[in-house]
C-alpha positions as CSV (number, residue, x, y, z in Angstrom):
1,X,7.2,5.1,32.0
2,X,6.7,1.6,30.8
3,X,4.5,2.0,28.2
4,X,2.3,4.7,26.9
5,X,-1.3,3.9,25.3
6,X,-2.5,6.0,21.9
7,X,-6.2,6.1,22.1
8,X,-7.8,6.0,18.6
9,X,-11.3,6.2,17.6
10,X,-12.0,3.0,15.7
11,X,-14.7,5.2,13.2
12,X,-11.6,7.2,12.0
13,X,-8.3,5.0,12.5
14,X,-4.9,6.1,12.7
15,X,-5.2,10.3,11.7
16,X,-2.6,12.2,9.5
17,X,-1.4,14.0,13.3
18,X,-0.6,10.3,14.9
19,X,2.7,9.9,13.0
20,X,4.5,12.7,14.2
21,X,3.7,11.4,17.6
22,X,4.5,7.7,16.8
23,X,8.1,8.8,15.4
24,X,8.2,10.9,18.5
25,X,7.4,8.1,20.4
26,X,10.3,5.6,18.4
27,X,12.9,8.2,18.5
28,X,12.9,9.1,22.3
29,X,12.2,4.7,22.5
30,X,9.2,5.2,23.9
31,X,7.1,1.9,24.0
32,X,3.6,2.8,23.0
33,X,0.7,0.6,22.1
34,X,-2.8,1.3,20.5
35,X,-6.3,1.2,22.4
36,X,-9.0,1.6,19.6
37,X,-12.1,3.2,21.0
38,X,-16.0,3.2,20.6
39,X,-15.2,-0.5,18.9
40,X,-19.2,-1.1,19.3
41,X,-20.0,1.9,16.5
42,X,-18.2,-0.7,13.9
43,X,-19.8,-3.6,12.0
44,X,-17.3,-6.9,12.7
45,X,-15.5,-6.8,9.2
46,X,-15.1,-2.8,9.5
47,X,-13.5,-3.5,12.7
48,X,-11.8,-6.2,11.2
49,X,-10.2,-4.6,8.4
50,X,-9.4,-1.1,10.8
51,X,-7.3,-3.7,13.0
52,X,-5.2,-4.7,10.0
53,X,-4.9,-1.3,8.8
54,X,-3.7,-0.5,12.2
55,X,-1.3,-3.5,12.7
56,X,0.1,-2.8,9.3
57,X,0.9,1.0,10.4
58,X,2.3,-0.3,13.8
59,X,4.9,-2.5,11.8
60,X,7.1,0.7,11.0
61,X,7.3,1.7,14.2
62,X,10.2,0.4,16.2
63,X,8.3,1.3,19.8
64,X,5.1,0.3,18.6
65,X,3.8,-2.6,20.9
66,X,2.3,-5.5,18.1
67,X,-1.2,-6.1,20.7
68,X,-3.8,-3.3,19.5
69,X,-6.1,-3.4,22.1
70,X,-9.9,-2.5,21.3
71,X,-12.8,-1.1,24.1
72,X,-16.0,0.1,23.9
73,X,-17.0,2.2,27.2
74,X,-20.5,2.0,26.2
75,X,-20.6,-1.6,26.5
76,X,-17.7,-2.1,28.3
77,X,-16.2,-4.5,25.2
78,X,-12.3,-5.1,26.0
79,X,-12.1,-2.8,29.5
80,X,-11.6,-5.8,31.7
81,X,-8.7,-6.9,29.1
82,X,-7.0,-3.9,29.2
83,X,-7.2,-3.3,32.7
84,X,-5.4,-6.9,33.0
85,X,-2.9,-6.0,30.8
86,X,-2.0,-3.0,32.2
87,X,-1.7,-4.4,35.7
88,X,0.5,-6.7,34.4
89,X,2.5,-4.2,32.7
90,X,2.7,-2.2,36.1
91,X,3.5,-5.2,38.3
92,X,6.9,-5.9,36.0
93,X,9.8,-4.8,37.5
């Protein structure tokens, strides 16, 4: 496994339950990186302040991937992005 994606709902951020999994995830060196969700329920400076909020968590976790990325499904906001990315991540070898 290259890299394993934590899905977070944008409307809630990072919940009390994603630390164990995120020191899980740095103790067994598990690269992970964060995909907030439903992006398109936020105003722009609630999103903007739930991405710093996020990035700042991220920064004490060793196998956390710095590039949060953020999708809406219901307006398809970020999907073409992340697909990218994660063909590129799967074409590294």
């Amino acid at each position: 496994m290259r890299r394993a994606l934590l899905l977070v709902d944008a409307r809630h951020g990072l919940k009390p339950g994603d630390e164990p999994l995120m020191d899980m995830l740095d103790e067994s060196a598990v690269s992970f990186q964060v995909v907030l969700t439903k992006v398109d329920k936020l105003t722009a400076k609630a999103l903007a302040a739930r991405l710093e909020a996020t990035a700042a968590a991220l920064k004490s976790h060793v196998a956390g991937h710095p590039v949060i990325h953020v999708t809406s499904a219901q307006e398809g906001t970020g999907i073409p992005a992340l697909r990218a990315a994660l063909a590129a991540l799967a074409g590294e070898g």
